[in-house]
C-alpha positions in Angstrom: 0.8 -17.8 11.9 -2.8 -19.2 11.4 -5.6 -16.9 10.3 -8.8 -18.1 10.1 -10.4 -16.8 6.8 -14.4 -17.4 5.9 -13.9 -20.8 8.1 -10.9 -21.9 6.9 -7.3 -21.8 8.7 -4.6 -20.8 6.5 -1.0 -20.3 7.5 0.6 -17.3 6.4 4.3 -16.2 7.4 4.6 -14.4 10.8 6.4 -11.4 10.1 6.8 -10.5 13.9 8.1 -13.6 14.7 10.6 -13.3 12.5 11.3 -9.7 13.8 11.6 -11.1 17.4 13.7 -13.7 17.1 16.1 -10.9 14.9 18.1 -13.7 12.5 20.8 -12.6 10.2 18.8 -14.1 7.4 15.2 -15.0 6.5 14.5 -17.3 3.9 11.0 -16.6 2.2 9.4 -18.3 -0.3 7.1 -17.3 -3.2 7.6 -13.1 -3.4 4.6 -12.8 -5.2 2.3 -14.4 -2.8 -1.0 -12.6 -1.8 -1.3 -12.8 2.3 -4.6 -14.1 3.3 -7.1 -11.3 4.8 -6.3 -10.2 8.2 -2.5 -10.4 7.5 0.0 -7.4 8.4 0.8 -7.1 4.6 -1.2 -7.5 1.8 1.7 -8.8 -0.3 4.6 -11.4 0.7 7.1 -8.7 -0.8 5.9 -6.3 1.7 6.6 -8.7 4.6 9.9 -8.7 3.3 10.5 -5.1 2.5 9.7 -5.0 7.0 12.1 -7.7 6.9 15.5 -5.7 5.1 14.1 -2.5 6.8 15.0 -4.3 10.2 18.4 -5.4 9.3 17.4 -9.1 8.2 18.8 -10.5 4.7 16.3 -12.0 2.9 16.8 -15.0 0.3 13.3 -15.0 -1.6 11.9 -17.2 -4.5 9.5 -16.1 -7.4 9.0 -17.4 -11.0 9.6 -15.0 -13.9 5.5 -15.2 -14.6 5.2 -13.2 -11.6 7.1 -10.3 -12.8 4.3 -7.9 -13.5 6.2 -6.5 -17.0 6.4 -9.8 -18.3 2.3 -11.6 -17.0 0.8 -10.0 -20.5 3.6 -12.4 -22.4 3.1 -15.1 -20.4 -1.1 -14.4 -21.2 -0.1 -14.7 -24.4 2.0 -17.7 -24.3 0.4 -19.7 -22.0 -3.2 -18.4 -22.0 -3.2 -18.0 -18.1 -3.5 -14.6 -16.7 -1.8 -14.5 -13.8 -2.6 -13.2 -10.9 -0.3 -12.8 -8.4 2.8 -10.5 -9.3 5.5 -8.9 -8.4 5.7 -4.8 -9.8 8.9 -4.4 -11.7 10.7 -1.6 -8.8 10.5 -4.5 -6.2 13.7 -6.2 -8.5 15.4 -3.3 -8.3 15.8 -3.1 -4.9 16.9 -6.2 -4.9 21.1 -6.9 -4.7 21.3 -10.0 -6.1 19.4 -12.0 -8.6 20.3 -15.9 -9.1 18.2 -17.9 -11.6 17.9 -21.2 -10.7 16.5 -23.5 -14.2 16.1 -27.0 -14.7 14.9 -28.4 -18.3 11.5 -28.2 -19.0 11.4 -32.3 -19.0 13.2 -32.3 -15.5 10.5 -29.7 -14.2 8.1 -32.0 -15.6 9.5 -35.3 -13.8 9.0 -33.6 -10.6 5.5 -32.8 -11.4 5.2 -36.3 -12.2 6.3 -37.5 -9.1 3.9 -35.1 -6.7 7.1 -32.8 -5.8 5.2 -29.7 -7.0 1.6 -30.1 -7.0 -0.5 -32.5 -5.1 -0.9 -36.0 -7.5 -4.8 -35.0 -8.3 -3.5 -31.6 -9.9 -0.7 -32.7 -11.8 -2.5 -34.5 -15.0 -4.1 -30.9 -15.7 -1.5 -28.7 -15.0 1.1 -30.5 -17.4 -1.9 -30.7 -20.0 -2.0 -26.8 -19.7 0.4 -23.8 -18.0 3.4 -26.9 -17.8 3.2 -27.9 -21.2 7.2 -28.3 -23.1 6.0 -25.4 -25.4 5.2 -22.9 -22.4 8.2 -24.2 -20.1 10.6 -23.7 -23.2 9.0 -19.8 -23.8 9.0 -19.0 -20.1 12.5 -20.1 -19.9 13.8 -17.6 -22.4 11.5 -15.0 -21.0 13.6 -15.6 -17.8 17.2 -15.6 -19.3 16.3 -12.6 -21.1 15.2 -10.9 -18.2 18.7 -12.3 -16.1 20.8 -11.2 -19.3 19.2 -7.2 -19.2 20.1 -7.3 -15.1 23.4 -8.5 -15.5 23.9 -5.8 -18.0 22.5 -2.9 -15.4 24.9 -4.4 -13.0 28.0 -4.5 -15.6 27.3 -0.7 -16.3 26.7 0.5 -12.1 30.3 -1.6 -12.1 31.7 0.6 -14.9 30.4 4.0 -13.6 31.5 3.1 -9.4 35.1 2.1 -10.9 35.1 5.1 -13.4 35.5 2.8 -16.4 31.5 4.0 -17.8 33.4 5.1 -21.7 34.8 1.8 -21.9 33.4 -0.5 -24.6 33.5 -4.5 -23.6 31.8 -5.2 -26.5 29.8 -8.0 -24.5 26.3 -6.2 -26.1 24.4 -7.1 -29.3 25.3 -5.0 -32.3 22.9 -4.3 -35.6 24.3 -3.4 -38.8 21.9 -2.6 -41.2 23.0 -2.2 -45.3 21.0 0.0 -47.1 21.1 -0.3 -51.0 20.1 3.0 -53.2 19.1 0.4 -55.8 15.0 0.5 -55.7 15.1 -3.5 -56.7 
């Protein structure tokens, strides 16, 4: 849908389109986009929220800087604050959760080539937030936060098949020696 906004036309996705043409699944991109003024939502996860609440699967993209928990880390490692996010409860309505990662030199290559970012933008971005460093942190950032859902999903398993004692020994475990020795 275009929405005309201070002049300009953007297009945002029409959410009652979607409703009306009633597929089995939606694929949306970018979760934690910000709708333009003027749209139903004010957030692209409340578009999609209409979406599930309608019967419609939705497959949905964000990148782990958008998780709001994580955007003071990424402040830190990156020195960008970002902006658009996603709060934390929206991910755990959420049934699935697939992390798609390349290498930080593949993302990079793409860059490179104008998949990502228009050609004038992509000098500056790789000189800043795309930087090996950043990619390298924000990719463990990620497969911690994968690893901690996967474990919530191993333990719902556990309680639903009445197994929730039973060890599998798949977490971390800390042993500590204390000596009484004051050396």
């Amino acid at each position: 849908r275009k929405i005309d906004y201070k002049g300009t036309l953007f297009e945002e996705m029409d959410v009652d389109a979607i409703l009306a043409r009633r597929p089995q699944v939606a694929l949306v991109d970018e979760l934690a986009h910000t709708n333009i003024e003027g749209s139903k939502h004010h957030k692209r996860y409340e578009d999609v929220f209409e979406l599930l609440d309608n019967k419609i699967d939705v497959v949905s993209t964000m990148n782990v800087q958008h998780l709001e928990s994580v955007t003071p880390m990424v402040h830190n490692i990156t020195g960008v604050l970002v902006r658009e996010t996603v709060p934390d409860w929206v991910l755990k309505r959420v049934d699935e959760i697939v992390m798609v990662d390349v290498t930080p030199e593949a993302l990079q290559t793409r860059m490179r080539r104008g998949d990502i970012y228009p050609m004038e933008r992509v000098d500056r971005a790789l000189g800043n937030f795309f930087r090996s460093s950043n990619l390298i942190a924000l990719r463990e950032v990620a497969l911690r936060h994968v690893a901690q859902v996967v474990d919530r999903s191993l333990e719902r398993y556990l309680e639903t098949e009445g197994l929730s004692g039973r060890d599998l020994n798949v977490g971390e475990r800390i042993g500590v020696g204390v000596s009484s020795n004051p050396a």
